[in-house]
N, C-alpha and C positions, 0 to 999 in steps of 0.2 A: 474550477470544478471539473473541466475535461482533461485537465492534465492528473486529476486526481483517479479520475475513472480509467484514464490509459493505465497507469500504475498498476491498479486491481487487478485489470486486465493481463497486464506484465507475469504478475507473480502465479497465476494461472499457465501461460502461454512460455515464458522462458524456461522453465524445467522441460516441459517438452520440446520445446528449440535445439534444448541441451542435451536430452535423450535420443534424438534422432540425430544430431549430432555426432554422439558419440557411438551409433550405431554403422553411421556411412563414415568414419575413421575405421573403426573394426574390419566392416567389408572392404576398404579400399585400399588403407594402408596401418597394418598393425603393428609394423616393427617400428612406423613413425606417430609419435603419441601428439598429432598437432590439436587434437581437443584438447586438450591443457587450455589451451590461449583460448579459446571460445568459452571454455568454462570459466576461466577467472573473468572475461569482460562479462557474460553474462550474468556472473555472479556479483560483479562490482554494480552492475545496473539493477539488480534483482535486490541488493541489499536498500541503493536510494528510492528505489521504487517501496520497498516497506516502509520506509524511516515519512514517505510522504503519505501513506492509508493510514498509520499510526498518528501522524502528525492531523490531518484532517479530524481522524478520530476522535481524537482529543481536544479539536474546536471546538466539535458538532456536540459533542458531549458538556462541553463547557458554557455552550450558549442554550444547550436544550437545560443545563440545570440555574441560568441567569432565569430564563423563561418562567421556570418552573416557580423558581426564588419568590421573583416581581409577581407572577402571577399570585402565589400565596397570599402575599403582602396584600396586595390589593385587595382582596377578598376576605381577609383574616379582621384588616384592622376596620373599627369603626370610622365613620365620616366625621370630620373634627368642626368643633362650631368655633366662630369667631366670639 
């Protein structure tokens, strides 16, 4: 669960990692383009960081609709006699 909140967090927090970034390349050295390389790791971490909100997403949604399922069930059907 805390790896799934850092993620969230991530996709929030690394475009701006990336933008200021790319901001102190410009100021410091523009004829050398070394954001490149901070952009693609960023972005390779920013891609697994989705694939795990998405992934959680799709538990949380899967068990909220077993819940929901079993709950019907339970309430829906009559009590069976022997």
């Amino acid at each position: 669960m805390y790896k799934t909140l850092r993620a969230v967090r991530f996709l929030f927090v690394g475009p701006v990692v990336l933008v200021l970034c790319f901001f102190i390349n410009l100021m410091t050295s523009p004829h050398h383009w070394w954001f490149q390389w901070a952009a693609l790791g960023i972005g390779i971490a920013w891609v697994i960081s989705l694939f795990r909100v998405i992934w959680a997403i799709i538990v949380l949604g899967g068990l909220a609709a077993l819940i929901a399922y079993i709950r019907k069930e339970c309430h829906t059907s009559p009590p069976k006699r022997l």
